[in-house]
LUMVO-101709 format. One record per atom (N, C-alpha, C): residue in three letters; z, y, x. Coordinates in steps of 0.05 Angstrom, whole numbers, padded with zeros to 5 digits, always signed. Atoms other than C-alpha are relative to their C-alpha. Example, Ala and Ser with C-alpha at 12.3 -4.5 7.8 and 13.67 -1.06 7.14 Angstrom:
residues 2
Ala+00000-00024+00018 Ala+00156-00090+00246 Ala+00000+00024+00018 Ser-00001-00024-00016 Ser+00143-00021+00273 Ser+00014+00022-00015 
END
This chain:
residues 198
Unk+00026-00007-00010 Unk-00161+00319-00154 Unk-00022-00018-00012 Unk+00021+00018+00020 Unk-00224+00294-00192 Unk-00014-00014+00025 Unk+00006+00012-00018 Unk-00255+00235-00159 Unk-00024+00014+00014 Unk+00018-00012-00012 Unk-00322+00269-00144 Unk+00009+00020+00020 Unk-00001-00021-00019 Unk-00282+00324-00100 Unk+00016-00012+00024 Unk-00013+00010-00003 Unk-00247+00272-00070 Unk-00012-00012+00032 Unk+00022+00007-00029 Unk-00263+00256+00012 Unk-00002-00022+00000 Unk+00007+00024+00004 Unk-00306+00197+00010 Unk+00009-00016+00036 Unk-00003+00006-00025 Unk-00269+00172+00081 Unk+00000-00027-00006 Unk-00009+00019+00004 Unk-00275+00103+00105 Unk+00024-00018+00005 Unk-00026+00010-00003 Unk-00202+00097+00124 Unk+00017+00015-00009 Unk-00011-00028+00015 Unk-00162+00127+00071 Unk+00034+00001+00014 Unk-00027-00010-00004 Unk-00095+00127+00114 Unk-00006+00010+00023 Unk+00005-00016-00021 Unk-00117+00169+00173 Unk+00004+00023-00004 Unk-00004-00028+00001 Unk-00092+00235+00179 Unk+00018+00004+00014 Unk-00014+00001-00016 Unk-00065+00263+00235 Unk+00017+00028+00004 Unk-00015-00024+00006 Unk-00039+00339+00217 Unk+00011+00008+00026 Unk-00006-00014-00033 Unk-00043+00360+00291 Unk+00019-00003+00020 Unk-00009+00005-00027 Unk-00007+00320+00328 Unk-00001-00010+00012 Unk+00008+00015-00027 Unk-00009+00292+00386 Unk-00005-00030+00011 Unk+00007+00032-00002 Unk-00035+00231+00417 Unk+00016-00019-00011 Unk-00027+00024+00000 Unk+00032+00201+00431 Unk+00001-00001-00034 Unk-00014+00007+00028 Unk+00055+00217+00357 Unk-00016-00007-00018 Unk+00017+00018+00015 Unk-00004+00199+00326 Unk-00005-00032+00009 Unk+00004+00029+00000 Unk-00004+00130+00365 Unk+00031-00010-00013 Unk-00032+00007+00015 Unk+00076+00122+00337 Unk-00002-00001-00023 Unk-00014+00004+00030 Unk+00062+00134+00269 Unk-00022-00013-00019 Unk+00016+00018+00002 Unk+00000+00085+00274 Unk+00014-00027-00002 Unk-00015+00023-00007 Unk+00044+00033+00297 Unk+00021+00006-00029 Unk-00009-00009+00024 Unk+00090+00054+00241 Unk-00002-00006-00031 Unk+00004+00005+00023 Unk+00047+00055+00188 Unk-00008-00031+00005 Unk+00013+00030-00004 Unk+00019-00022+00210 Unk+00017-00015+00002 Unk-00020+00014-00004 Unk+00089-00047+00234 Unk+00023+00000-00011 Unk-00020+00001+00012 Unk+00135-00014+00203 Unk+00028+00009+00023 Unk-00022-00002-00020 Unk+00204+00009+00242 Unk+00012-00023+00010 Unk-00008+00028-00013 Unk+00222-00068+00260 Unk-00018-00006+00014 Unk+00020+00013-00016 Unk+00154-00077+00288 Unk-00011-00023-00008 Unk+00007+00031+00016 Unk+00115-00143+00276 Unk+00017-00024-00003 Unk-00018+00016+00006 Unk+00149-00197+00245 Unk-00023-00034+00003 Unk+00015+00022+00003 Unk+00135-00277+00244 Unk+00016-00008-00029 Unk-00002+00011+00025 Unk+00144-00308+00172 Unk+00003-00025+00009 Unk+00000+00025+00013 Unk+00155-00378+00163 Unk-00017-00003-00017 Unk+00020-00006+00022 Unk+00098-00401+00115 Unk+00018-00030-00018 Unk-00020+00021+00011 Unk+00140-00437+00058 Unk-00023-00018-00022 Unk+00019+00018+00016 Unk+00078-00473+00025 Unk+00010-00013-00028 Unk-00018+00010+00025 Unk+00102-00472-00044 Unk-00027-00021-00020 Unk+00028+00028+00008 Unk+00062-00527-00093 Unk-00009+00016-00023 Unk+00009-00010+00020 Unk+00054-00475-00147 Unk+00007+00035+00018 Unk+00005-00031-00012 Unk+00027-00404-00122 Unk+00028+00022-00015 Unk-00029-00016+00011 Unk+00094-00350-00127 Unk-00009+00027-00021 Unk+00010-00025+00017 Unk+00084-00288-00184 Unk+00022+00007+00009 Unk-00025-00019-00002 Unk+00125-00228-00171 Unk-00004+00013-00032 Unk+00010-00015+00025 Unk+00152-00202-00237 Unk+00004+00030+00006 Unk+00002-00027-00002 Unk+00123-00126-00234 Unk+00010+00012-00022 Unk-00001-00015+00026 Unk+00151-00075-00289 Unk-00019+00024+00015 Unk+00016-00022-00013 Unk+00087-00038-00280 Unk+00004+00027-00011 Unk-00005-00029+00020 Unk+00106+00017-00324 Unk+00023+00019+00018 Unk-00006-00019-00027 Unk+00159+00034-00263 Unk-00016+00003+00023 Unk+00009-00004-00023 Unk+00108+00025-00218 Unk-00015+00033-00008 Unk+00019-00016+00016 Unk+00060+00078-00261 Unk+00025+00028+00004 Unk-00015-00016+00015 Unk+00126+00126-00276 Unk+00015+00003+00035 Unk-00002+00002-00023 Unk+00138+00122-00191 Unk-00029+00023+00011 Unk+00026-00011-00015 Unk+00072+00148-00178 Unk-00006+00032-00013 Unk+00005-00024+00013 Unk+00069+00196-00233 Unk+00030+00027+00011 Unk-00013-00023-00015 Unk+00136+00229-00204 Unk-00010+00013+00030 Unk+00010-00012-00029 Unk+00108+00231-00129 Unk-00018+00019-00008 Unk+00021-00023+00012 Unk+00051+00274-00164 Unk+00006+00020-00005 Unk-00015-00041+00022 Unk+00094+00326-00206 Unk+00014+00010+00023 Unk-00020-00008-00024 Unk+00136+00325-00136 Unk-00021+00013+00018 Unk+00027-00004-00023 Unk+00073+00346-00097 Unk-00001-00018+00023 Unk-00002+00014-00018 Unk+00087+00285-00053 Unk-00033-00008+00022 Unk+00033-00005-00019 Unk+00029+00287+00005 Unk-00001-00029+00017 Unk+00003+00020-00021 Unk+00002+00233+00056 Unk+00011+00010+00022 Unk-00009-00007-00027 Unk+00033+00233+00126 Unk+00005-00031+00016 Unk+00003+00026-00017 Unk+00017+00175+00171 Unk+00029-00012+00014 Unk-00034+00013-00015 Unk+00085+00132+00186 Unk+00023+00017-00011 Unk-00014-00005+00014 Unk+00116+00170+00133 Unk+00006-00015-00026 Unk-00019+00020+00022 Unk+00176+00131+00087 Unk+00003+00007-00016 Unk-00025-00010+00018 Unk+00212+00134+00035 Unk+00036-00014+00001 Unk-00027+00015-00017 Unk+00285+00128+00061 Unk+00016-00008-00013 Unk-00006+00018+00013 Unk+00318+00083+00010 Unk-00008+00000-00030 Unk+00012+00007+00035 Unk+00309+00058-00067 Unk+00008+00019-00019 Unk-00012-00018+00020 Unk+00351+00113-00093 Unk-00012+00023+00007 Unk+00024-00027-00010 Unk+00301+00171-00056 Unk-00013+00016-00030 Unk+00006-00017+00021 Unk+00277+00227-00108 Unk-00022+00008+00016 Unk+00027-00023-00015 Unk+00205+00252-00095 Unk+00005+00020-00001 Unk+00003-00031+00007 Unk+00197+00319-00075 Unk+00029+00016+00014 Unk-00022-00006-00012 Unk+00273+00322-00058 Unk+00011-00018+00032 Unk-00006+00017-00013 Unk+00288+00262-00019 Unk-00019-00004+00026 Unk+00025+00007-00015 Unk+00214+00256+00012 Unk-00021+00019-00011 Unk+00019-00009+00004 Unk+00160+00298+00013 Unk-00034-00018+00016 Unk+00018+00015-00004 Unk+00110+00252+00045 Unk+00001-00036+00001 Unk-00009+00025-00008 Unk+00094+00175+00045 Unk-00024-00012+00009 Unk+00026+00013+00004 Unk+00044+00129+00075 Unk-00007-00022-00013 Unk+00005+00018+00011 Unk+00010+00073+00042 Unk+00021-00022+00000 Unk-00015+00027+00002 Unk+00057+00019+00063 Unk+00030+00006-00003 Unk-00031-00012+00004 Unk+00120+00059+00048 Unk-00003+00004-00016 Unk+00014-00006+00021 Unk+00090+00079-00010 Unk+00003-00032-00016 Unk-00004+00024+00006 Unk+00076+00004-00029 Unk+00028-00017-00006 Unk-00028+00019+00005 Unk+00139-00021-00009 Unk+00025+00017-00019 Unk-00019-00013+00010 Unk+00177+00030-00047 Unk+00003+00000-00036 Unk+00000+00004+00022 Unk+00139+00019-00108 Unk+00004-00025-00011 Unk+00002+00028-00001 Unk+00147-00058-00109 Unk+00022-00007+00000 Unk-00032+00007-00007 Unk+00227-00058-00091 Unk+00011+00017-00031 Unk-00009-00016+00030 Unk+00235+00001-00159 Unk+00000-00017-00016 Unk+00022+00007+00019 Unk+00186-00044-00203 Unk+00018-00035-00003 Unk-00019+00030-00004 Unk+00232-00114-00188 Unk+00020-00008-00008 Unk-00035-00003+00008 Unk+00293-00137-00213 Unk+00012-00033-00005 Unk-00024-00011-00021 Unk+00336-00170-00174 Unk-00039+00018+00021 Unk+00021-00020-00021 Unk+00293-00127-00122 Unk-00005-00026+00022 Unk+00020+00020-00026 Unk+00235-00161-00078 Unk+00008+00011+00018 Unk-00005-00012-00023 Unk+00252-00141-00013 Unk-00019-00011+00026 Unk+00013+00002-00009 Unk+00188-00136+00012 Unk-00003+00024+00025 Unk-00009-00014-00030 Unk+00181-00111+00091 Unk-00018+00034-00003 Unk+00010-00024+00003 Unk+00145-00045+00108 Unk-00022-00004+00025 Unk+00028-00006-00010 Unk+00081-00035+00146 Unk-00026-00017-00010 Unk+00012+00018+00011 Unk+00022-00060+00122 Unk-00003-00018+00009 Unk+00003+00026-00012 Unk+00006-00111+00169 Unk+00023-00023-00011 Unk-00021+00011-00007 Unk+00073-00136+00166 Unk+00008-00010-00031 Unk-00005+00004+00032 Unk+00074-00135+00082 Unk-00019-00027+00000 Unk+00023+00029+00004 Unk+00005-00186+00090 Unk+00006-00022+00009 Unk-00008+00023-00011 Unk+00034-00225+00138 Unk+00028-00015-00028 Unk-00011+00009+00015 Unk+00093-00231+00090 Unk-00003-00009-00030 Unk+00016+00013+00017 Unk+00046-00246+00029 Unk-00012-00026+00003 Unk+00007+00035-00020 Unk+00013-00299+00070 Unk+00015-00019+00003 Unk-00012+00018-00009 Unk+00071-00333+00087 Unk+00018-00012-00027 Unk-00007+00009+00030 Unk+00099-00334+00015 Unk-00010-00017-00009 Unk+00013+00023+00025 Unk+00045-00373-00011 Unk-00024+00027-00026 Unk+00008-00014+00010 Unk+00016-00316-00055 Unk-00040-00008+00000 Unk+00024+00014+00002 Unk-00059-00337-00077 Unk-00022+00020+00013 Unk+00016-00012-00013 Unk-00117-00306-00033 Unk-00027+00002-00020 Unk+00020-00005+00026 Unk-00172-00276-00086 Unk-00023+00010+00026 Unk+00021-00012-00014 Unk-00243-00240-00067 Unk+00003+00029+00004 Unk+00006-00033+00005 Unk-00254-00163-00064 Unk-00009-00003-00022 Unk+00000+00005+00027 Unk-00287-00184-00132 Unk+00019+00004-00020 Unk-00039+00001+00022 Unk-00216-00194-00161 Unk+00003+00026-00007 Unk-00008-00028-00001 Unk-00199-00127-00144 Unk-00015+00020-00027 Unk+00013-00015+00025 Unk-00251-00103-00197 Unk+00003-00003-00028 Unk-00010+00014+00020 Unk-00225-00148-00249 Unk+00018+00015-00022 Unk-00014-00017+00022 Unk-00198-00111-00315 Unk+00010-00026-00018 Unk-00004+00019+00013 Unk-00157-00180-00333 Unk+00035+00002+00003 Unk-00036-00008+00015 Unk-00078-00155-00338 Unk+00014-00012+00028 Unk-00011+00005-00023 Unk-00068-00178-00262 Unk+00015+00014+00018 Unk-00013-00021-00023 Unk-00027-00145-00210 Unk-00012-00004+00031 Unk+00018+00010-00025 Unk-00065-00156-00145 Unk+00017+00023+00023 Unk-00006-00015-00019 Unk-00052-00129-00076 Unk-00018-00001+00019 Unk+00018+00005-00021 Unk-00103-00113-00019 Unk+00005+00019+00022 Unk-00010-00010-00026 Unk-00095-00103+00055 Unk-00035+00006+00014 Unk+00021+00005-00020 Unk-00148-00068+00099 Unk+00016-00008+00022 Unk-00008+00004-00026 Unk-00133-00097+00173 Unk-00006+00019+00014 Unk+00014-00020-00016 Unk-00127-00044+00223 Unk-00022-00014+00016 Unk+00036-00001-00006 Unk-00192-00079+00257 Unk-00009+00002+00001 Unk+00036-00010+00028 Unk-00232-00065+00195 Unk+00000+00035+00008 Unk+00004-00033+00006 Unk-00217+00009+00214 Unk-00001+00010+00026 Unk+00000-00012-00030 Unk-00241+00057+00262 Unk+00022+00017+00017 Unk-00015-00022-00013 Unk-00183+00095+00276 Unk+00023-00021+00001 Unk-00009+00022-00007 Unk-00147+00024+00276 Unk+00031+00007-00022 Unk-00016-00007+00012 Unk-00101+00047+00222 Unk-00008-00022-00033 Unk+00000+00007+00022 Unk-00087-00003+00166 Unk+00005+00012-00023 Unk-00003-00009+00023 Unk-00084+00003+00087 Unk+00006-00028-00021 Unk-00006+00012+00016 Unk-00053-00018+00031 Unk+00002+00003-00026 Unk+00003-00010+00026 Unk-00060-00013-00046 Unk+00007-00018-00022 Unk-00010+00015+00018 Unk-00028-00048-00106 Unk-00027+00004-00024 Unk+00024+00006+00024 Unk-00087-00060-00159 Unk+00009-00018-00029 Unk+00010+00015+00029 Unk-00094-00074-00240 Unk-00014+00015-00010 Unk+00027-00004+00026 Unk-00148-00070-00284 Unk-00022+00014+00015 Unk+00022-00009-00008 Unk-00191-00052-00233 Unk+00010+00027+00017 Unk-00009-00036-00012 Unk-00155+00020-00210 Unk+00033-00006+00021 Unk-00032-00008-00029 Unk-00100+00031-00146 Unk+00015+00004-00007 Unk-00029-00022-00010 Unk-00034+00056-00131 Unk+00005-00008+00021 Unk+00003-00008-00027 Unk-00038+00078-00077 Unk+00007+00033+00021 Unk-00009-00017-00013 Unk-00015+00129-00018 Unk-00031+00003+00018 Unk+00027+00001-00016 Unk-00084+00151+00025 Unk-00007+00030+00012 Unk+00000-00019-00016 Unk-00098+00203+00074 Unk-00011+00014-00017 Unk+00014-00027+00016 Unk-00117+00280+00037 Unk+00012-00001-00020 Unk-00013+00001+00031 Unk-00084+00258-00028 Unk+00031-00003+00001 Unk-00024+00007+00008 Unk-00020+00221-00021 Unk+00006-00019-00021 Unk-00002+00022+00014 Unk+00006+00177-00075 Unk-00023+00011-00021 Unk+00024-00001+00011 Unk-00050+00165-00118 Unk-00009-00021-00018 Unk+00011+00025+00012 Unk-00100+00123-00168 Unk-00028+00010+00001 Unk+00022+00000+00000 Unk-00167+00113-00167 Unk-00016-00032+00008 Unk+00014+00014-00005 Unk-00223+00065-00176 Unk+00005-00024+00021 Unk+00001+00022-00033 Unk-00226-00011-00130 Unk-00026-00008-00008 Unk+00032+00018+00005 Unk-00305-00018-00134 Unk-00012-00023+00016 Unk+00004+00018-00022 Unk-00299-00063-00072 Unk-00023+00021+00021 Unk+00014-00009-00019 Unk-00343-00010-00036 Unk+00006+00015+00026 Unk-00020-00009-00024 Unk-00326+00030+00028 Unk+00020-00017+00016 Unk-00027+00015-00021 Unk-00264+00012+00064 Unk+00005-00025-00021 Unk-00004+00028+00017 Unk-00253-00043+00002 Unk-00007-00012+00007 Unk+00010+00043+00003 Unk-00301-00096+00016 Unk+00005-00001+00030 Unk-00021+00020-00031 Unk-00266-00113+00087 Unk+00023-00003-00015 Unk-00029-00006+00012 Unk-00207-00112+00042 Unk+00009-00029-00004 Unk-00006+00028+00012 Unk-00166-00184+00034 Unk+00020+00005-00026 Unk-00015+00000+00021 Unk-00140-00196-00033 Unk+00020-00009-00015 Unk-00015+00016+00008 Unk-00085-00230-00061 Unk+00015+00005-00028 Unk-00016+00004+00021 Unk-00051-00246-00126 Unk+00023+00008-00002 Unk-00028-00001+00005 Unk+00018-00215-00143 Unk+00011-00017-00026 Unk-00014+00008+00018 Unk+00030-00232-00213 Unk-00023-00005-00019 
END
């Protein structure tokens, strides 16, 4: 979908496809916590900030299959293990399933990074992982970045999450699904915290 036709919302993981309170507050909690629920980290204060090594070219070649698969957004929707086929396996994912699915492919031995967004930041945080600006995010300098909105920052209290280089997403986001586009820091971005992957 070309960005101009693209809904300028300011919480791109909201979408609730008609159902009901309850299951829209389950698959809120879901997308923020993750099926374990909130976790506490240990913060291991390393003396030199940690890089994950990304092979972005699976992260790129992940996203481009969820696409040809017609893979859609669906709030507190997974992908239910590393060996999952878009399209067959999963037809929907949300941002932090989405995230964590491209991040565990892209790794090797595999990061085994948690699932909901909250619960991925907290586990960035406690790594050690270097805390940038929304600036960063715009940065076309060969970085791998990651940025968390806080459900707080959002009105429908639904967090987000998006892996960033050279300035452009990958990303899962309500109306689209897995996806890329622009990080201008505007909209839902500039509440956005940033951090260093690699």
């Amino acid at each position: 979908m070309p960005e101009q036709d693209r809904p300028q919302d300011f919480d791109p993981a909201m979408q609730t496809d008609g159902r009901t309170k309850d299951e829209v507050a389950a698959a809120i909690r879901r997308t923020n916590y993750g099926d374990e629920g909130p976790h506490t980290f240990a913060p291991e204060f390393p003396t030199i900030a940690p890089a994950l090594m990304i092979d972005w070219s699976v992260v790129e070649a992940f996203l481009k299959a969820c696409r040809s698969a017609g893979v859609g957004y669906a709030l507190g929707a997974k992908v239910p293990n590393d060996n999952s086929v878009p399209g067959r396996d999963f037809t929907a994912v949300d941002c932090s399933g989405f995230v964590r699915a491209a991040i565990r492919r892209a790794t090797n031995p595999i990061v085994p990074i948690p699932d909901g967004s909250v619960v991925q930041q907290d586990w960035v945080q406690a790594k050690g992982f270097m805390r940038g600006t929304v600036a960063d995010g715009s940065l076309k300098d060969g970085k791998i970045r990651i940025a968390f909105l806080n459900p707080q920052d959002s009105p429908e209290g639904v967090g987000h999450v998006v892996l960033i280089l050279n300035s452009a997403t990958v990303e899962s986001h309500g109306g689209v699904g897995p996806d890329s586009r622009p990080f201008t820091g505007v909209g839902w971005q500039a509440k956005a915290k940033v951090y260093l992957l690699s």
